[in-house]
MARLO-423326 format. One record per residue: residue in three letters; y, z, x of N, C-alpha, C in turn. Coordinates in steps of 0.02 Angstrom, whole numbers, padded with zeros to 5 digits, always signed. Layout:
ALAYZXYZXYZX ...
//
This chain:
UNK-00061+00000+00041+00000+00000+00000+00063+00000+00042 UNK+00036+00011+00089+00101+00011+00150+00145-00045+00163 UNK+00205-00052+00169+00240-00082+00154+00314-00089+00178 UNK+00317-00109+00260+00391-00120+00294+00441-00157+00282 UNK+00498-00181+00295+00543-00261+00297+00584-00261+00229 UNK+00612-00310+00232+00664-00318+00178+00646-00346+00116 UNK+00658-00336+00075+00635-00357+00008+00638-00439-00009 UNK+00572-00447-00045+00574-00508-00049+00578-00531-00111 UNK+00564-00599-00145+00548-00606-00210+00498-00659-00235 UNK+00462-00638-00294+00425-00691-00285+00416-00733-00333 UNK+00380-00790-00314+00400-00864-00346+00365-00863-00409 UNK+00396-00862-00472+00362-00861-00531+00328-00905-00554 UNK+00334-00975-00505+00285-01029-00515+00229-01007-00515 UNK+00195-00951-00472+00122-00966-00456+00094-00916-00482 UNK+00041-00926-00524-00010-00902-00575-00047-00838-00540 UNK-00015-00781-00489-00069-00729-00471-00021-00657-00500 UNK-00039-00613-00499-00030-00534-00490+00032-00527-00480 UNK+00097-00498-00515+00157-00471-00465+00157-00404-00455 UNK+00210-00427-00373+00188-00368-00331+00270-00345-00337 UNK+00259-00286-00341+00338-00242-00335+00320-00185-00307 UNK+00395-00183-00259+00401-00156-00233+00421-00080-00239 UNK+00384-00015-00234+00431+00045-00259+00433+00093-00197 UNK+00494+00128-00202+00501+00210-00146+00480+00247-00192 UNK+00454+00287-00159+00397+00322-00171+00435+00362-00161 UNK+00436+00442-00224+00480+00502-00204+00437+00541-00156 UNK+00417+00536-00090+00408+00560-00027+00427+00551+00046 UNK+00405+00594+00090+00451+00602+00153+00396+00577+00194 UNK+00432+00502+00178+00404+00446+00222+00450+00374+00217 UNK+00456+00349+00288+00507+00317+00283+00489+00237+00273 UNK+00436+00212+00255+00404+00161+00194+00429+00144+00125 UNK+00435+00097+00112+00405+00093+00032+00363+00058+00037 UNK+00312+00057-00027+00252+00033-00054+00257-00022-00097 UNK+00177-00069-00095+00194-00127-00133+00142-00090-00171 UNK+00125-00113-00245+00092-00107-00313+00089-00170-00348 UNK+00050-00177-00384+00021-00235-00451+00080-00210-00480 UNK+00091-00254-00527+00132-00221-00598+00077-00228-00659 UNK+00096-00179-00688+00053-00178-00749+00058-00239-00787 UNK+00021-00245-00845+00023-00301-00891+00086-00296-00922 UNK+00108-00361-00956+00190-00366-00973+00229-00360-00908 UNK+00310-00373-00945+00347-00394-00907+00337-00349-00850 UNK+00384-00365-00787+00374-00346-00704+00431-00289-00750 UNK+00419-00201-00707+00475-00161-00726+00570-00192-00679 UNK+00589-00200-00696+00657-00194-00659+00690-00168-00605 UNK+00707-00179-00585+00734-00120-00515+00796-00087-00552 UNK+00764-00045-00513+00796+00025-00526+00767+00080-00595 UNK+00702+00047-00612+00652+00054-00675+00629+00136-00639 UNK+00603+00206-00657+00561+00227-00632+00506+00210-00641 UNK+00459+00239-00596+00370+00239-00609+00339+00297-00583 UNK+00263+00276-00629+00228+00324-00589+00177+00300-00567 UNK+00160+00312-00493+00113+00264-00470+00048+00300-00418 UNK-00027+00293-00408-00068+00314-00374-00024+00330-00309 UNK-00044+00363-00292-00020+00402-00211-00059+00448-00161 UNK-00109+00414-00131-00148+00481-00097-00222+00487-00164 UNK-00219+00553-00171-00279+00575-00226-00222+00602-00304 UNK-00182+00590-00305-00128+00590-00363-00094+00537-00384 UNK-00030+00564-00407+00027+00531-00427+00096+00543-00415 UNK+00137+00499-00382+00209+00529-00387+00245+00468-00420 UNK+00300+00489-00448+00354+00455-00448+00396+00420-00404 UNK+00409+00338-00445+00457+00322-00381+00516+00259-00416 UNK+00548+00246-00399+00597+00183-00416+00581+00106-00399 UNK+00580+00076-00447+00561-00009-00412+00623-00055-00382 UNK+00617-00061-00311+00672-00067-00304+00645-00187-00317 UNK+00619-00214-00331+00610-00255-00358+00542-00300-00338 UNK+00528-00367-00349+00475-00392-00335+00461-00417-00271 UNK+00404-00441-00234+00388-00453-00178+00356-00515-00186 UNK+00360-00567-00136+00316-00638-00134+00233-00610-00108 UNK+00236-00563-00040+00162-00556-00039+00170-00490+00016 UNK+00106-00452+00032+00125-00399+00055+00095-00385+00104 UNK+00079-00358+00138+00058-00349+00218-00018-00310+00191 UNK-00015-00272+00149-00096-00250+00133-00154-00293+00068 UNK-00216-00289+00098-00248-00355+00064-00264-00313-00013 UNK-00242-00368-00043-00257-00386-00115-00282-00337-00145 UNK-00364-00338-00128-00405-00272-00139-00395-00193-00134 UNK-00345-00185-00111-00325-00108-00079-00258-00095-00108 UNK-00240-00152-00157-00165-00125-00193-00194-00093-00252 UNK-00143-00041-00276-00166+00003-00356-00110-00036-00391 UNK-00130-00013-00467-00089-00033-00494-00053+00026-00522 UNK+00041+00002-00535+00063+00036-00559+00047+00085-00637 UNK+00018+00149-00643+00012+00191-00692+00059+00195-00743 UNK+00136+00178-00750+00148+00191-00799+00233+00183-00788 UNK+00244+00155-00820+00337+00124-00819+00365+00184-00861 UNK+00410+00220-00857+00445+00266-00881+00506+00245-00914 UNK+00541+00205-00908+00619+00181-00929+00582+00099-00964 UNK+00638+00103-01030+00645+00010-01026+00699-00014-01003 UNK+00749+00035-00984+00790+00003-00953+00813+00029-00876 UNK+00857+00006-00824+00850+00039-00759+00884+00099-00757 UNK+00882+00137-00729+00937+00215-00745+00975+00195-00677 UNK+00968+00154-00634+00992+00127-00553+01022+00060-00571 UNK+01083+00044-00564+01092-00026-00574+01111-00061-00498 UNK+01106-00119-00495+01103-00155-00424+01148-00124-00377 UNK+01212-00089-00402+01264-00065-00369+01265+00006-00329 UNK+01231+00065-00387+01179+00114-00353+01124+00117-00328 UNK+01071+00052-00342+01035+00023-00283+01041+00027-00216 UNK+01105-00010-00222+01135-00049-00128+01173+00007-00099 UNK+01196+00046-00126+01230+00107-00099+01160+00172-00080 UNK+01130+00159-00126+01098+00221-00093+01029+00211-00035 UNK+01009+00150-00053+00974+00107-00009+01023+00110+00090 UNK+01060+00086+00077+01114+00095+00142+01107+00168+00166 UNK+01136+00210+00123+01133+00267+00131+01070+00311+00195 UNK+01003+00303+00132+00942+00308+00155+00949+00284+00232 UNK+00967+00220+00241+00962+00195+00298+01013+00202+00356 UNK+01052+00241+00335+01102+00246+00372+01113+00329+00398 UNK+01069+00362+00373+01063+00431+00376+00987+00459+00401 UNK+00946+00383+00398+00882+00387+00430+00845+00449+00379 UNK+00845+00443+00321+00808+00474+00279+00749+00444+00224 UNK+00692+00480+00216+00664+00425+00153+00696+00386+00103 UNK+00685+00332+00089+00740+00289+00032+00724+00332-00009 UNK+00633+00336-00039+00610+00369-00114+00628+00418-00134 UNK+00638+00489-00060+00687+00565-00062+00771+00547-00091 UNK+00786+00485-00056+00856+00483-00081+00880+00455-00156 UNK+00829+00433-00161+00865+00388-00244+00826+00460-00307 UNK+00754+00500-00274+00725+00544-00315+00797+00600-00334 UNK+00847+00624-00265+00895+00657-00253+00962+00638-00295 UNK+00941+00564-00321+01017+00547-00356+00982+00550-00435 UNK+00934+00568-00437+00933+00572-00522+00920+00648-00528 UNK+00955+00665-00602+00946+00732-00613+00866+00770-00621 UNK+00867+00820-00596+00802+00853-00584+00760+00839-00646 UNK+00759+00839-00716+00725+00820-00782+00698+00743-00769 UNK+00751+00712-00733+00724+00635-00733+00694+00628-00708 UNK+00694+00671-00638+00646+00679-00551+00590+00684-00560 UNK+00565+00735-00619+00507+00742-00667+00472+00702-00717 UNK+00509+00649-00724+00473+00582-00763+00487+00602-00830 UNK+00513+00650-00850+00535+00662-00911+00593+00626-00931 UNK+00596+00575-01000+00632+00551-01032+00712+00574-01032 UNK+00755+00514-01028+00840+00532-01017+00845+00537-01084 UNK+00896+00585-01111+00929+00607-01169+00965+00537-01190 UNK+00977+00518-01258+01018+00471-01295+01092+00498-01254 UNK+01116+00439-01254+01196+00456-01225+01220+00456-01260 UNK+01298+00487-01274+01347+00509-01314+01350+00568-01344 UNK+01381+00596-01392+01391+00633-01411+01371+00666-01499 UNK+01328+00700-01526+01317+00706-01573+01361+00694-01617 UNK+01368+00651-01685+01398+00666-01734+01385+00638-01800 UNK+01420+00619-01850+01418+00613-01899+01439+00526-01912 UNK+01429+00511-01974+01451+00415-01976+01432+00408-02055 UNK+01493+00378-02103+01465+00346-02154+01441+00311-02169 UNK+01408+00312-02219+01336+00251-02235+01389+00208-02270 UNK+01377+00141-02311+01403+00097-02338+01397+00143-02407 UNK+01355+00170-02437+01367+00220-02489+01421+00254-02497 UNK+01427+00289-02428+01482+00342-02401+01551+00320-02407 UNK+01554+00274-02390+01644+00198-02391+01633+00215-02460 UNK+01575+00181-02504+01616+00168-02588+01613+00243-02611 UNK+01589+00296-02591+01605+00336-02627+01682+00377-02650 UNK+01698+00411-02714+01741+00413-02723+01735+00503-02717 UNK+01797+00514-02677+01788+00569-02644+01808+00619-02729 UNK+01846+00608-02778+01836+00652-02838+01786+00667-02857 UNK+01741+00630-02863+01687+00645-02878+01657+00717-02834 UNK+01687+00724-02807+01661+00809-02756+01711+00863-02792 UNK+01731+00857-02846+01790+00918-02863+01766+00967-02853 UNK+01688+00974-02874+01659+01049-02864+01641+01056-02799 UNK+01634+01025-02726+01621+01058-02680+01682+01009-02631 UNK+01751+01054-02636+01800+01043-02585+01771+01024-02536 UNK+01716+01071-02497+01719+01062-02412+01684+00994-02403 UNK+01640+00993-02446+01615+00898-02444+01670+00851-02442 UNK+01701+00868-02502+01757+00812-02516+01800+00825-02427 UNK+01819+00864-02425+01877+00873-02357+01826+00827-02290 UNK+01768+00835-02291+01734+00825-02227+01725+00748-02239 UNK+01728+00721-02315+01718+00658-02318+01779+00593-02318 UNK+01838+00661-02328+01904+00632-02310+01916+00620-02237 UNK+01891+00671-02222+01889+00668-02128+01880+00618-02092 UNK+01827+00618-02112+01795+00562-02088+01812+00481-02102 UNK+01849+00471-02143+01866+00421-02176+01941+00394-02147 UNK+01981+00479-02118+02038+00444-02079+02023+00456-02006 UNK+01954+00490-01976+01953+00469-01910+01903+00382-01890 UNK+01912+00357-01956+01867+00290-01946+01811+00286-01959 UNK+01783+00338-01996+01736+00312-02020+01662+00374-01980 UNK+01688+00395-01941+01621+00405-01885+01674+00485-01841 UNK+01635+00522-01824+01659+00558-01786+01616+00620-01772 UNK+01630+00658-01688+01574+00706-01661+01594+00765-01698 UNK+01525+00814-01708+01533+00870-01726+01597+00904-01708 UNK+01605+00900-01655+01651+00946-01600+01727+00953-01645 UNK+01734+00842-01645+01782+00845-01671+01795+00882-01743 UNK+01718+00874-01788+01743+00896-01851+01769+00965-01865 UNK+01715+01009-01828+01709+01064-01824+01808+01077-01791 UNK+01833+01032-01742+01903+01089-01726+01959+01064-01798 UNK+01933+01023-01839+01970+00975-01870+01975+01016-01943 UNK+01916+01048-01970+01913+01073-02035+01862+01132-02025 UNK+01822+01171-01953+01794+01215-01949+01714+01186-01982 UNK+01670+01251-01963+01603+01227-01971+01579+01191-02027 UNK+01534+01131-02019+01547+01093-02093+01459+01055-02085 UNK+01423+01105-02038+01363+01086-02050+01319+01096-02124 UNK+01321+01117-02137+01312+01130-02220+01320+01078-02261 UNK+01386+01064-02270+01437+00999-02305+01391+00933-02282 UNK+01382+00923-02204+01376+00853-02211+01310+00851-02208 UNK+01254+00896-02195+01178+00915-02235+01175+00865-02286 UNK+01205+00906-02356+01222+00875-02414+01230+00830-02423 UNK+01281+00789-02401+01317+00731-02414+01266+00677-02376 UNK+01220+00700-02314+01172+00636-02299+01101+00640-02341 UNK+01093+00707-02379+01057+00693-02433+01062+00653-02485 UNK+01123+00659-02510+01146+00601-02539+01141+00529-02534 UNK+01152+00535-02461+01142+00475-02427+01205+00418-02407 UNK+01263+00484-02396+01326+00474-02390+01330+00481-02302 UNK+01304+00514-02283+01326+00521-02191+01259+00496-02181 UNK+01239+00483-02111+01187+00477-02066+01206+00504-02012 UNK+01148+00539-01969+01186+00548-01896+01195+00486-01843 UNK+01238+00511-01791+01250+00454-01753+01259+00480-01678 UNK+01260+00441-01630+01270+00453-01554+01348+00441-01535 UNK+01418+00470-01523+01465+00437-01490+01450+00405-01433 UNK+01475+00375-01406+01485+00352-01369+01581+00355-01349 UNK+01587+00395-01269+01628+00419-01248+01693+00385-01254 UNK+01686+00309-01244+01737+00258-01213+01763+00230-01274 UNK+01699+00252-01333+01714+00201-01395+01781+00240-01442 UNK+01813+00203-01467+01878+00213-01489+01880+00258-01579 UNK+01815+00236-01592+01783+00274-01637+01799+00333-01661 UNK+01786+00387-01603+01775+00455-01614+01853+00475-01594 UNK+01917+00439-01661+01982+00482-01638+01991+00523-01678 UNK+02068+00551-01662+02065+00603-01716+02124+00563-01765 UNK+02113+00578-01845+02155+00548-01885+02228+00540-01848 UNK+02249+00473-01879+02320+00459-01868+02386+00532-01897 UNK+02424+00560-01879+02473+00560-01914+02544+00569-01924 UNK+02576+00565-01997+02651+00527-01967+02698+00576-01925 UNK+02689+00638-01920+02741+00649-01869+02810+00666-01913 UNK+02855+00710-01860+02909+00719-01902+02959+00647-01866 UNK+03006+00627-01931+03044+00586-01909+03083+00587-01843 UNK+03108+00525-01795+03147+00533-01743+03191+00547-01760 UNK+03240+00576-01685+03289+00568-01690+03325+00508-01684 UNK+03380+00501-01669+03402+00431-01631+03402+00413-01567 UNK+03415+00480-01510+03397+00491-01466+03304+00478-01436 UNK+03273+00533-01495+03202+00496-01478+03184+00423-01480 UNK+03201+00408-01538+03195+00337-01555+03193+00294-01480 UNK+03258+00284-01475+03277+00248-01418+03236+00261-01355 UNK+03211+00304-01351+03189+00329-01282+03113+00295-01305 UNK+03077+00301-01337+03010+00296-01353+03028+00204-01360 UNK+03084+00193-01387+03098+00097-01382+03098+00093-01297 UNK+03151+00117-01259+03130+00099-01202+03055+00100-01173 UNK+03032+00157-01156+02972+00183-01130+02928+00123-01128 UNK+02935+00122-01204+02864+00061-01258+02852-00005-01219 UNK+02932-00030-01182+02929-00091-01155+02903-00086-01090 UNK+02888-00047-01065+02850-00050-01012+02780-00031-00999 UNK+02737-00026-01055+02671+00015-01063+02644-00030-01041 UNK+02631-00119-01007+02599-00141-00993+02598-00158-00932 UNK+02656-00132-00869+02665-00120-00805+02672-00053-00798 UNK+02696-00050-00723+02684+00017-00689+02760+00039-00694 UNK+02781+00088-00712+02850+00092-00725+02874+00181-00728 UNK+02928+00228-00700+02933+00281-00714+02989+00280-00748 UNK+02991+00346-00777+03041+00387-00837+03047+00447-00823 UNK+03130+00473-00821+03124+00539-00826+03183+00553-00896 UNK+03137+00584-00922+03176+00617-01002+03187+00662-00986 UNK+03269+00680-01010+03294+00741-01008+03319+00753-01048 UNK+03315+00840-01096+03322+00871-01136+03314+00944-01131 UNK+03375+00990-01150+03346+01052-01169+03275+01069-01195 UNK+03276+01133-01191+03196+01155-01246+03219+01162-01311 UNK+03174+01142-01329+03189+01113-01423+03228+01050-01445 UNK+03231+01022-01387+03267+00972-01402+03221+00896-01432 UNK+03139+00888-01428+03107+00858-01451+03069+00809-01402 UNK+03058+00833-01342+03046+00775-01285+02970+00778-01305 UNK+02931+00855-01306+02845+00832-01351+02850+00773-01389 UNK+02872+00779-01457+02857+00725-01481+02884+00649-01447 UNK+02921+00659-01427+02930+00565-01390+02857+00565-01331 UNK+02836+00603-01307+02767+00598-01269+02718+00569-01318 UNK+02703+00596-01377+02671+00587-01429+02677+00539-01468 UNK+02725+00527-01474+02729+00438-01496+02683+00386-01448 UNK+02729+00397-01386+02704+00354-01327+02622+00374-01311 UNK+02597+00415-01338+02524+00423-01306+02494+00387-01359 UNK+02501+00385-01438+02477+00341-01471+02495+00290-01472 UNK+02541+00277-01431+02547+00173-01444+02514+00169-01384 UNK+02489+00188-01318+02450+00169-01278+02380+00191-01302 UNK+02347+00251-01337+02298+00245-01349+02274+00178-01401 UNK+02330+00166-01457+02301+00115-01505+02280+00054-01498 UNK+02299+00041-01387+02298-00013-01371+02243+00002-01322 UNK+02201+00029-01336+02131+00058-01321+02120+00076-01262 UNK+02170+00113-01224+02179+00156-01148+02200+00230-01165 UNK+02196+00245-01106+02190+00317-01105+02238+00348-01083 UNK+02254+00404-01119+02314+00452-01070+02315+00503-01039 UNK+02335+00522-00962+02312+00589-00949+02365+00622-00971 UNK+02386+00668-01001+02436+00714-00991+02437+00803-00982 UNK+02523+00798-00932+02505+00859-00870+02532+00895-00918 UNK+02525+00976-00922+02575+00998-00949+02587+01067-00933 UNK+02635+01104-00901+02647+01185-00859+02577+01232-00893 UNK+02611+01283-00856+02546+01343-00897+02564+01388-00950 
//
């Protein structure tokens, strides 16, 4: 199974066995070639689990091979693909691959070292995002009167309706307080379903709202500001305290969030 040199690939023209290549999570400075199981070849950056010795360890495929320095007969086949998709993409591949090699350490120790200890264990990665809530197409036509007798439904189903439709516990919960109960109910109905956020997605905001009117002073300042949200540009607003400079921040953080970017903002202690 032994297995030196640079990775190769191999020609899908020809009708035999593919061989891929995996590091092996051990302290040895090899990787190993393997069969791939039946179906597709796993991916690089796929985990596995593969014969090793009189066991099994885990290891990463770092991709396929044209042919391999040990005969035919003496390769195992890979036991068992863990991911369908890679948890390593070509970019954390080549970095940590270098790495390995540049620090003169096992590749298989180093890439086993970049996934979290649950994964290191071949145990399944958690759904990404964030728990929450999402209306069904039921949920849209429903008419929130129809809840006169249970407010906190109706409120959680309003909620949801001005944060878009979809939003994480977290949010609901700081938005109208605990409302696990409420939306229980309401997906019995068959009004919510649960759902995964996803961090980046624009989804999970918090309702729009209007704000107290400007001044004229604000006004103007939030007109200037506005014209520059799409270059690099500074401002310094000046105003007493109480004079209203929060809200001109607050304007300006929702016309750059609505244009689906992000804002950091600093603010004393």
């Amino acid at each position: 199974m032994l297995r030196q040199g640079p990775e190769t690939c191999r020609d899908p023209s020809r009708d035999e066995p593919t061989l891929i290549r995996v590091a092996v999570d051990a302290p040895l400075p090899s990787t190993f070639d393997y069969l791939a199981p039946a179906g597709p070849a796993p991916r690089p950056g796929v985990r596995v689990r593969v014969p090793f010795g009189r066991a099994q360890r885990g290891g990463v495929v770092l991709g396929e091979a044209l042919r391999s320095d040990v005969a035919p007969s003496r390769l195992k086949t890979v036991a068992a693909v863990l991911d369908d998709e890679p948890l390593l993409d070509s970019e954390h591949l080549a970095f940590l691959t270098w790495a390995a090699a540049y620090y003169h350490h096992p590749v298989g120790e180093v890439l086993g070292a970049a996934l979290p200890v649950r994964l290191r264990r071949g145990e399944r990665p958690t759904p990404l995002g964030e728990a929450g809530w999402a209306l069904t197409g039921a949920g849209v036509a429903a008419e929130p009167q129809s809840l006169v007798r249970a407010p906190k439904q109706r409120l959680l189903l309003e909620t949801l309706r001005a944060c878009g439709g979809r939003a994480s516990a977290r949010t609901l919960g700081a938005l109208i307080g605990a409302c696990g109960p409420q939306a229980k109910a309401l997906a019995e109905r068959g009004w919510l379903e649960h759902c995964r956020l996803d961090g980046a997605a624009p989804a999970d905001r918090l309702p729009e709202e209007a704000g107290p009117p400007l001044t004229a002073e604000q006004a103007r300042a939030v007109e200037r500001v506005s014209g520059s949200l799409d270059r690099f540009a500074t401002y310094l607003l000046e105003g007493v305290t109480g004079s209203g400079k929060t809200e001109v921040y607050l304007r300006l953080a929702r016309a750059v969030v609505s244009r689906g970017r992000s804002v950091l903002l600093l603010v004393p202690e």
